[in-house]
N, C-alpha and C positions, 0 to 999 in steps of 0.2 A: 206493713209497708204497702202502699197502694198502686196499682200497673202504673200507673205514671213513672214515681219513680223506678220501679227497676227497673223498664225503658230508660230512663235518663242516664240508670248506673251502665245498663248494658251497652249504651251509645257512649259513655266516656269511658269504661274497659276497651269497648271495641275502637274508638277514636286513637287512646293509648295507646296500642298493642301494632297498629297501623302506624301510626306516628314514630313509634320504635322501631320497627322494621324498615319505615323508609331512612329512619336514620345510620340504622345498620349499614344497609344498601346503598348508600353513598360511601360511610366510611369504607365498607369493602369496596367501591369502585376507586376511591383516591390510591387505599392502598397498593390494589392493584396496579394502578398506573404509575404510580411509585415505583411497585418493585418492575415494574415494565420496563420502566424508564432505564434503571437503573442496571436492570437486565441487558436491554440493548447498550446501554452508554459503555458496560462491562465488554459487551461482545466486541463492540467497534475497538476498543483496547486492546483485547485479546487479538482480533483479528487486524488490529496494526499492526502489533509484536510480531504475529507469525509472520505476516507479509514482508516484515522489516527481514525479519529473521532468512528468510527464501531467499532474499534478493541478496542479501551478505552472502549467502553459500552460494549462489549464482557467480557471482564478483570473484570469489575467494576460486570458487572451482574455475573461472575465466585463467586466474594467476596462474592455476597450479597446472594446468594443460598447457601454455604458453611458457612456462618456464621448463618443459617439460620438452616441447618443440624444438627449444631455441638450444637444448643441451643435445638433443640429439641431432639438428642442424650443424651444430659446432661438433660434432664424432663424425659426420658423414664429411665434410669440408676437411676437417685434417685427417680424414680416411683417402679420401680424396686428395690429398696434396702427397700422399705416403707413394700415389700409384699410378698418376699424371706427368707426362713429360710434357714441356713446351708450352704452345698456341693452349690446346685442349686443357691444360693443368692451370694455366692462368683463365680461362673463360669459366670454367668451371670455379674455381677459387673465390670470383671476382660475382658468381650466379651466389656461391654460399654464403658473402659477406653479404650481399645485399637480401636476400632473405634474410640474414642475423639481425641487420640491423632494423627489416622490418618488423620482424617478431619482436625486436625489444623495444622498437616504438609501442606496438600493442600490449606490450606488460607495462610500460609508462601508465600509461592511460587505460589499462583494468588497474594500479596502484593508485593511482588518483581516485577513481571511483570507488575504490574501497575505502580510501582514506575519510571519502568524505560522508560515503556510509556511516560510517564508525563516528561521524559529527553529529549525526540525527540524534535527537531526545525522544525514542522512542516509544517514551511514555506521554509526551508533552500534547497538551491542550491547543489545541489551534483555533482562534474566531476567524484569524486571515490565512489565506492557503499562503504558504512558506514551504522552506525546505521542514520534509518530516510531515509534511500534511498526508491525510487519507483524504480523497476526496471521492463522493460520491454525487454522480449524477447521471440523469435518467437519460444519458445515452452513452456511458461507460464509466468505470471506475480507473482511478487514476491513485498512484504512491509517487509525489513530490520529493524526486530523489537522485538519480541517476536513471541516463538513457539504459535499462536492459533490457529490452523487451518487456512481453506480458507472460503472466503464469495463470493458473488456474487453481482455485481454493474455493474445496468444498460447490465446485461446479458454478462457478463465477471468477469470469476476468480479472484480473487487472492488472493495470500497464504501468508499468517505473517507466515514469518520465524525468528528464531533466527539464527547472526550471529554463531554462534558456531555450529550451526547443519551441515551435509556433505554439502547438497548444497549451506547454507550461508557459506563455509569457501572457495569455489570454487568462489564466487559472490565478495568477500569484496577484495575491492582496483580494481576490474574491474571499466572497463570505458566504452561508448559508441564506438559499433562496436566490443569489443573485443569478443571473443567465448571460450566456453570451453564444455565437454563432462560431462555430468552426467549420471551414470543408462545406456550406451550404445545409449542414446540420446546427439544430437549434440545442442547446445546453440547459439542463438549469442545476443546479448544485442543492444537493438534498444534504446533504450531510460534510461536514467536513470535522477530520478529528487530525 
């Protein structure tokens, strides 16, 4: 064989061998972003779920302390009617009914907001922010759900809002990428699940 060719064989093993490894090096970057993909798409799931989950026992623990008030409100009132004469027995009676009846206004309405927890599809896909949305964006995260407050997970915010409040009425029917202005703060929606 003469240097020519094994030069030409050495330039098409070595052409080969380069050619296959960048073909490698892509497949492994697709996959990777695959299972990335799928990785994160997983998390935001999981970290719906929990989110969902937190805010149900927020709600649930709201009932259980207020039905909790409102029995020992009604022991103190007819403790109080057991021990009261007159003016003072009816002022007092008349303080206990209206505390009862404001604590059980406040069990109404944590009974409603559990109720409608318990409507979320906790699993459910969102492209438009609805009730049950997770919504991420780069200047707080937000759970499309009921007004509770915010918690904290895994050392990140975020706030159950109800749809009807200012900024859930700015959020519902947004989609990924869209932006809007709250409070003289600028929005943009990076993720919604």
């Amino acid at each position: 064989a003469s240097p020519s060719s094994n030069n030409s064989n050495k330039f098409f093993i070595l052409y080969f061998v380069e050619t296959n490894v960048l073909i490698l090096w892509a497949i492994n970057v697709i996959l990777i972003t695959f299972m990335t993909y799928n990785n994160y798409k997983g998390l935001m799931t999981n970290l719906k779920e929990q989110l969902y989950h937190k805010f149900v026992s927020i709600a649930q623990q709201k009932i259980t302390d207020l039905e909790l008030i409102i029995k020992e409100a009604q022991h103190a009132a007819n403790n109080e009617t057991k021990s009261s004469a007159g003016d003072k027995h009816e002022t007092g009676r008349a303080m206990a009914q209206l505390e009862t009846e404001k604590l059980t206004k406040q069990l109404g309405e944590a009974l409603k907001i559990s109720e409608l927890l318990h409507k979320i599809n906790q699993q459910g896909k969102h492209q438009l922010i609805g009730l049950g949305s997770l919504v991420i964006t780069t200047n707080g995260n937000f759970f499309i759900s009921a007004s509770l407050g915010k918690i904290e997970l895994n050392e990140i915010t975020y706030f159950a809002i109800s749809s009807i409040s200012p900024i859930g009425q700015l959020l519902i029917q947004k989609k990924e990428n869209d932006s809007f202005s709250f409070n003289t703060k600028s929005y943009v929606i990076n993720k919604v699940d």
